[in-house]
PAFIVO-217457 format. One record per residue (C-alpha): residue number from 1; residue in three letters; x, y, z. Coordinates in Angstrom, 3 decimals, decimal comma, padded with zeros to 6 digits. Example, Ala and Ser with C-alpha at 12.3 -4.5 7.8 and 13.67 -1.06 7.14 Angstrom:
// residues 2
+-----+--------+----------+----------+----------+
| num | residu |        x |        y |        z |
+-----+--------+----------+----------+----------+
|   1 |    ALA |  012,300 | -004,500 |  007,800 |
|   2 |    SER |  013,670 | -001,060 |  007,140 |
+-----+--------+----------+----------+----------+
//
This chain:
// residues 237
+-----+--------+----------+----------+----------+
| num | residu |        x |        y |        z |
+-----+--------+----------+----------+----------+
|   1 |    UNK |  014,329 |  001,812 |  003,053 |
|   2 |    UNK |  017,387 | -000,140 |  004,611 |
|   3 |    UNK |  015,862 |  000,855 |  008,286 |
|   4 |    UNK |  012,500 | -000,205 |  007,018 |
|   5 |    UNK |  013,628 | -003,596 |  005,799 |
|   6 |    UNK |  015,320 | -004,482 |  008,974 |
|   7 |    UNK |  012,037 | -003,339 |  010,826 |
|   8 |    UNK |  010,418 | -005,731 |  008,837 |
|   9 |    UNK |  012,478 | -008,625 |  009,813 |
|  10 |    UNK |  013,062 | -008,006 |  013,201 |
|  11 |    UNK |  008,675 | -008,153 |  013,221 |
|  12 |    UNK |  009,010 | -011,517 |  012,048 |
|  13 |    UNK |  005,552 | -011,383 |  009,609 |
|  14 |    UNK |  005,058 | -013,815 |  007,595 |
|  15 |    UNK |  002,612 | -012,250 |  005,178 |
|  16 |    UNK |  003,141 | -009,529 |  003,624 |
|  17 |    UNK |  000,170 | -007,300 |  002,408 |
|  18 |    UNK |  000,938 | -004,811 | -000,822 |
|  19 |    UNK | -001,566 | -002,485 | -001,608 |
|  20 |    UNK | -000,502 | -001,298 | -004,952 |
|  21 |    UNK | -001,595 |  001,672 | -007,764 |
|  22 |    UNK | -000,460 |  000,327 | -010,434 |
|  23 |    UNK | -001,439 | -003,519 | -010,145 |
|  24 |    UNK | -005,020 | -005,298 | -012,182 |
|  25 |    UNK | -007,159 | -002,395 | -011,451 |
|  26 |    UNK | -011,390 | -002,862 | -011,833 |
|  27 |    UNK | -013,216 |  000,168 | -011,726 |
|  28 |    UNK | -015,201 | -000,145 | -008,728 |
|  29 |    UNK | -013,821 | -002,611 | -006,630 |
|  30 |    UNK | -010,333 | -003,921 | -004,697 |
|  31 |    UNK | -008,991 | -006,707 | -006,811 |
|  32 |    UNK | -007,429 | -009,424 | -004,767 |
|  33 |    UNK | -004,424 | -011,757 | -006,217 |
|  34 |    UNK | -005,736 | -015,645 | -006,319 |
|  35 |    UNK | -003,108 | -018,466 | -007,217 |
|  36 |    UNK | -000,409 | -020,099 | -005,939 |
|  37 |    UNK |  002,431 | -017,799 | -006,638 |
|  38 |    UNK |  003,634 | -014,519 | -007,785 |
|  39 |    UNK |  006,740 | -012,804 | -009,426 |
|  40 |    UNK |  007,396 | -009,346 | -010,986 |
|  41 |    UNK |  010,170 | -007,737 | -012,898 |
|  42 |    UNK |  011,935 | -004,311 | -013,320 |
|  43 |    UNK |  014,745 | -003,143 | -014,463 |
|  44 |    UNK |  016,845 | -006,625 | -014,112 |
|  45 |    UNK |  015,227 | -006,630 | -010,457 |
|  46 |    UNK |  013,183 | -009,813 | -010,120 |
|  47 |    UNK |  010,955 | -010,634 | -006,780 |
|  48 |    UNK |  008,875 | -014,124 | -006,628 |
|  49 |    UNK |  006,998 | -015,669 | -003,806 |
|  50 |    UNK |  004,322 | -017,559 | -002,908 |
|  51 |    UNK |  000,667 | -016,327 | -002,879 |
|  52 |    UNK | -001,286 | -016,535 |  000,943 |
|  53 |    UNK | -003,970 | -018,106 | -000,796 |
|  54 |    UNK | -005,907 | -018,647 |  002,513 |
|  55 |    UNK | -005,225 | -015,648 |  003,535 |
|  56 |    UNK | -006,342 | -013,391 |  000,531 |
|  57 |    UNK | -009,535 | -015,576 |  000,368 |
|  58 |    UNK | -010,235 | -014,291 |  003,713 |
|  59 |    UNK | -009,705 | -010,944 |  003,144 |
|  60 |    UNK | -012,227 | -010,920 | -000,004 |
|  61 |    UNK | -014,713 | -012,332 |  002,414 |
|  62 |    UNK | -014,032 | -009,803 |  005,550 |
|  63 |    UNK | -014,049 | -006,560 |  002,624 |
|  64 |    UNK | -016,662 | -007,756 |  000,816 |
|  65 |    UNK | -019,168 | -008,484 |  004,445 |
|  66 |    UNK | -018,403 | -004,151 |  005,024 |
|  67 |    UNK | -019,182 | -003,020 |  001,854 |
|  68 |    UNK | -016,172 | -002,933 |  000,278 |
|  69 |    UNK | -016,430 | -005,044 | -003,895 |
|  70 |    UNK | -014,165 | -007,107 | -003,865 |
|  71 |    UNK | -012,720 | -008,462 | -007,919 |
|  72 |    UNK | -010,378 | -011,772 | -006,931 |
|  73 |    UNK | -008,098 | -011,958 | -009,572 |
|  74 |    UNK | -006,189 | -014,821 | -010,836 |
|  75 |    UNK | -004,505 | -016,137 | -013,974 |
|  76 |    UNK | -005,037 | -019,175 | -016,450 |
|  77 |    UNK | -002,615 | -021,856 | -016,081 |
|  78 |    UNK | -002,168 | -023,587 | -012,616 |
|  79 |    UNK |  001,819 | -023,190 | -013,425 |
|  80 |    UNK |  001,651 | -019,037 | -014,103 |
|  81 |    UNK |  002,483 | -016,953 | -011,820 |
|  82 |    UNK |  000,513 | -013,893 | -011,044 |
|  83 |    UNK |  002,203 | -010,781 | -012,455 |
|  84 |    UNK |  003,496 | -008,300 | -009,902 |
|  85 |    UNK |  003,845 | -004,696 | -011,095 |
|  86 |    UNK |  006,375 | -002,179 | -009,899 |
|  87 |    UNK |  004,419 | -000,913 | -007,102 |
|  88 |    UNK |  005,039 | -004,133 | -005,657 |
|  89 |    UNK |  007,777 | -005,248 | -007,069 |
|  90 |    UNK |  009,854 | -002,149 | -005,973 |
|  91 |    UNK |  008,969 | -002,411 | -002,220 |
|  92 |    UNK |  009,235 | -006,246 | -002,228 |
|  93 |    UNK |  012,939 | -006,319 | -003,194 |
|  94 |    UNK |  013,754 | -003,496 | -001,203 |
|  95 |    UNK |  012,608 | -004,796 |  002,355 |
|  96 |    UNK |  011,952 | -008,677 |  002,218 |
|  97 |    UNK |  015,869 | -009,349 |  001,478 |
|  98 |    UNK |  016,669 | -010,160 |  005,338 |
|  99 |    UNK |  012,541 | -011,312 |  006,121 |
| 100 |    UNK |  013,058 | -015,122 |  005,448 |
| 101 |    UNK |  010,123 | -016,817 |  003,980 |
| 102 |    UNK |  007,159 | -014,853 |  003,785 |
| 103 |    UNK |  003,799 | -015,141 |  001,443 |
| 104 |    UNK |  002,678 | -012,334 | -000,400 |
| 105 |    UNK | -001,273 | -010,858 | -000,691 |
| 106 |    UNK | -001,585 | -008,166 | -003,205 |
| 107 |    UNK | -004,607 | -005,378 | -003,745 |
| 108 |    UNK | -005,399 | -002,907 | -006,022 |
| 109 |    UNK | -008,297 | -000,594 | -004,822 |
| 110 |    UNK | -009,795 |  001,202 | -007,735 |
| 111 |    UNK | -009,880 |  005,311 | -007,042 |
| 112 |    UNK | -014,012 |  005,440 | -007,744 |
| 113 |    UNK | -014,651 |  003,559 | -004,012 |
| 114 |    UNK | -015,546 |  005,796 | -001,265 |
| 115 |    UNK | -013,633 |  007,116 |  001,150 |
| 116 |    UNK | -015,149 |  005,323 |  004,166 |
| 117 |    UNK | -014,557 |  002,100 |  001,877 |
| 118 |    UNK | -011,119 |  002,984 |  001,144 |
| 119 |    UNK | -010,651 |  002,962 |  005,171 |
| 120 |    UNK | -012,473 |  000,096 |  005,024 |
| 121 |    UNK | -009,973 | -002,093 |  002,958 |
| 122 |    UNK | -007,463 | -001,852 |  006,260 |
| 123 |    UNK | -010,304 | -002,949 |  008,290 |
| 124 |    UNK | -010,611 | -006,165 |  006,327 |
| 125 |    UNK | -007,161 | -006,518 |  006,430 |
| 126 |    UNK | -006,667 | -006,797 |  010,277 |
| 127 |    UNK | -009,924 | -009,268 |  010,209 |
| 128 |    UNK | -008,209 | -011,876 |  007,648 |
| 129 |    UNK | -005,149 | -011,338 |  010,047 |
| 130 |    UNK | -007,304 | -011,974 |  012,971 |
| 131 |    UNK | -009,115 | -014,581 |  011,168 |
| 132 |    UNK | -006,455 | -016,364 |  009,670 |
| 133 |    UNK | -003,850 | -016,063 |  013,001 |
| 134 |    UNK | -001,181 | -014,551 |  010,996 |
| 135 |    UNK |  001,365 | -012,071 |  011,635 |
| 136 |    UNK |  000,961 | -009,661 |  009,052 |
| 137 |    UNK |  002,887 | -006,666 |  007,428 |
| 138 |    UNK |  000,955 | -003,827 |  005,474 |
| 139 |    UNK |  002,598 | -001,917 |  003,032 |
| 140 |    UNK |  001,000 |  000,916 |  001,499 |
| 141 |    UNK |  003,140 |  001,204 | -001,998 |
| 142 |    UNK |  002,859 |  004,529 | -003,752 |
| 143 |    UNK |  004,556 |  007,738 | -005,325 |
| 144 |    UNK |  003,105 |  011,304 | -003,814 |
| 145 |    UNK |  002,725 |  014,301 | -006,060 |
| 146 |    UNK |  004,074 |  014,139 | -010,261 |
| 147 |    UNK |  003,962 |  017,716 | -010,903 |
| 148 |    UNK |  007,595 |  018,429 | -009,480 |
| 149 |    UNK |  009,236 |  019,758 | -012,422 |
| 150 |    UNK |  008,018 |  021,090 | -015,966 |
| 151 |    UNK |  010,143 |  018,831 | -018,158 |
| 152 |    UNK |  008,391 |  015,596 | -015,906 |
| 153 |    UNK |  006,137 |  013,302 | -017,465 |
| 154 |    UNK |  002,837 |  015,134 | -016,666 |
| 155 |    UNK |  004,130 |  018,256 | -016,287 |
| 156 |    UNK |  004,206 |  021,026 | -013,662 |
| 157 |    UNK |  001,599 |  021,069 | -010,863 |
| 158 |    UNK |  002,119 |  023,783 | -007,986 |
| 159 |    UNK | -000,505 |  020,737 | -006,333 |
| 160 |    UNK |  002,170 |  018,803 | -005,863 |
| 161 |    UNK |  004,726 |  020,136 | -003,302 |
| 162 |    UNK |  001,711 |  021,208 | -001,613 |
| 163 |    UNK |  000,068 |  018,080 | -001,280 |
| 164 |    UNK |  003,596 |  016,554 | -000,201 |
| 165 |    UNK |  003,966 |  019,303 |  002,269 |
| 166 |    UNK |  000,422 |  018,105 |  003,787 |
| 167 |    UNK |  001,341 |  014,510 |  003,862 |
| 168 |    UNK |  004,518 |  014,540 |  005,419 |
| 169 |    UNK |  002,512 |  017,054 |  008,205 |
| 170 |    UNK |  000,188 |  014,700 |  008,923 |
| 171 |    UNK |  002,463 |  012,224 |  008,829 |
| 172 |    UNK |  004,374 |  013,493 |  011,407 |
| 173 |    UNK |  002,030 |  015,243 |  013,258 |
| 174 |    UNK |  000,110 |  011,501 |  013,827 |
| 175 |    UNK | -002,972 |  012,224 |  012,123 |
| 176 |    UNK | -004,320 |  010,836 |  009,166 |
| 177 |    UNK | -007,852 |  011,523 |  010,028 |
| 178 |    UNK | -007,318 |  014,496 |  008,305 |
| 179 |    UNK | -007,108 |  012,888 |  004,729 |
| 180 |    UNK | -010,854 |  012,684 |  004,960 |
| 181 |    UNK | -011,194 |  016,054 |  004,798 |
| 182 |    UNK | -008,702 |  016,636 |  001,975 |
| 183 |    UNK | -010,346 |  018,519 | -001,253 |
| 184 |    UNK | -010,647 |  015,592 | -004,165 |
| 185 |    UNK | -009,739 |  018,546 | -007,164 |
| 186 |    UNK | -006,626 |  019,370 | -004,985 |
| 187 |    UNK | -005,703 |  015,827 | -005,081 |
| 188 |    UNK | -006,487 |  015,281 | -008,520 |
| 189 |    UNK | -004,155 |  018,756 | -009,116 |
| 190 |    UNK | -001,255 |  016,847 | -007,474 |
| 191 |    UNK | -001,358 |  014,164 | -009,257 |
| 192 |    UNK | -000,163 |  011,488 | -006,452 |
| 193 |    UNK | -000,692 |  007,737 | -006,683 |
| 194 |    UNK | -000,783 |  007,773 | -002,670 |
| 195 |    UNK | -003,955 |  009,083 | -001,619 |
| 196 |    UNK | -006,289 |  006,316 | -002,309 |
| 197 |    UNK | -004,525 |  003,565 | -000,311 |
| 198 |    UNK | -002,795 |  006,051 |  002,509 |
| 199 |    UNK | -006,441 |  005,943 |  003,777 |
| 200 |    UNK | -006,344 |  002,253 |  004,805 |
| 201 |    UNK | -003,607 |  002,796 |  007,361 |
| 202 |    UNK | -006,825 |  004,885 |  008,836 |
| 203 |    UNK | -008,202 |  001,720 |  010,251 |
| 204 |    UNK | -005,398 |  000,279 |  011,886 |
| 205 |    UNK | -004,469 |  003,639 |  013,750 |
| 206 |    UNK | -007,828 |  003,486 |  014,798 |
| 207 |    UNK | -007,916 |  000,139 |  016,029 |
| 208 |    UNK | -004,383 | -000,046 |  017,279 |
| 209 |    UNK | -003,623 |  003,124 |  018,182 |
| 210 |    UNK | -000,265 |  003,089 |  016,747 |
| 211 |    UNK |  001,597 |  006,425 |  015,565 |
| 212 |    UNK |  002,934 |  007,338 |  011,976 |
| 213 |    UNK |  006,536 |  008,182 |  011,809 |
| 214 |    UNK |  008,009 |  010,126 |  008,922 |
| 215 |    UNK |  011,666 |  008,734 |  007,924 |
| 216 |    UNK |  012,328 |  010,507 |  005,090 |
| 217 |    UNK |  010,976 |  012,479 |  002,159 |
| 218 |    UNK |  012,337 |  013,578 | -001,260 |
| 219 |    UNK |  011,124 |  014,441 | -004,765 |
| 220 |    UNK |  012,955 |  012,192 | -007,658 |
| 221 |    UNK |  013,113 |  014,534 | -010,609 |
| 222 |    UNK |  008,858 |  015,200 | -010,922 |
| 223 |    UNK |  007,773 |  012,867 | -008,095 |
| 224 |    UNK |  007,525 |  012,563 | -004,607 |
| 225 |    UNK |  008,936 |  010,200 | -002,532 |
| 226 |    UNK |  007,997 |  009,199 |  000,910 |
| 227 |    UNK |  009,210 |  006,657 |  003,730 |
| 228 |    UNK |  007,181 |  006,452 |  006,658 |
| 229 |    UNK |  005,949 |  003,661 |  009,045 |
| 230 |    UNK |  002,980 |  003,031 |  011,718 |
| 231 |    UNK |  004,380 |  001,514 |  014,703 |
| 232 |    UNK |  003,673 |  001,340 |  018,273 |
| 233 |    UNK |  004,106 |  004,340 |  019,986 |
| 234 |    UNK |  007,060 |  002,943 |  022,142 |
| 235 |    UNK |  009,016 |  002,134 |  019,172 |
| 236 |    UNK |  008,720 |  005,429 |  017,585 |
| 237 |    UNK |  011,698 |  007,844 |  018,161 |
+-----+--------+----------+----------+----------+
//
């Protein structure tokens, strides 16, 4: 996470796209953050910053024109922040210490959209970015498999080191293409939180071209943990 957050400053984005499990899901649809600000708290960790308003209105246009529902989300008060959960919280005060000033966009795209719309989400993403002229970070927040160990929360799922096992391979082996093809009762099996959003990274490999790098996998008690970037292929190692 350290290398990742000095990666992130040294790219100099000043929005920062979290696509998040956990955040104000709608059945059916990607919500979108609206408002001027947002903040989040865990465990005595706080994070706060400032909405891309123009931005995220973008992006709920560009989804919404391919298909993709789109649920813009705000909250009632023009003083209240928007509430961040941990799956962006977490991230956010792990790599934007050293990034400066930076805006925040947050999703949450429900598990019921399609695959080809889940891909789709990234491709909206790089047409706000395109659309709006901003530099922009995307990170995909999410835990893998939660079937690690029988005393866990959900309990034991042989699923779950498997489906680790296959996303650290095509992780490292550069292709995510292969998600698509991925059995939906095996995934359900392994109980991750990453599947659903993973596949927006999909579009920007396929319009940038860039290659996934793994830097580092472990399983915290019952879950999976993974750290991995997309980056040009010159920076890779």
């Amino acid at each position: 996470m350290r290398a990742m957050a000095e990666r992130l400053a040294a790219s100099d984005a000043r929005t920062i796209v979290v696509l998040t499990p956990h955040g104000a899901y709608v059945e059916g649809a990607l919500s979108v953050a609206l408002g001027a600000s947002a903040a989040g708290e865990i465990d005595g960790v706080t994070v706060s910053a400032p909405l891309a308003s123009d931005f995220s209105v973008a992006w709920c246009y560009e989804a919404a024109a391919i298909g993709v529902p789109v649920a813009p989300i705000g909250v009632s008060g023009n003083d209240s922040p928007f509430p961040l959960d941990w799956g962006v919280t977490i991230p956010l005060a792990l790599l934007t210490q050293n990034a400066g000033d930076v805006q925040i966009a947050v999703g949450c795209p429900a598990r019921d959209l399609t695959r080809e719309q889940r891909v789709d989400i990234g491709t909206s993403i790089l047409a706000a970015a395109d659309d709006q002229r901003e530099r922009v970070a995307l990170i995909v927040s999410a835990d893998q498999g939660h079937g690690h160990a029988a005393d866990g929360r959900y309990g034991f799922s042989a699923a779950s080191a498997k489906y680790d096992a296959s996303m650290c391979a095509a992780i490292r082996e550069n292709d995510l293409e292969r998600l698509l093809t991925w059995d939906e009762g095996w995934i359900d099996d392994a109980m991750p939180d990453s599947y659903w959003q993973t596949l927006s990274l999909i579009a920007v490999q396929r319009k940038l071209g860039w290659r996934t790098e793994l830097l580092a996998y472990e399983v915290d008690h019952y879950f999976g943990l993974i750290c991995a970037e997309l980056r040009p292929d010159e920076q890779c190692r």
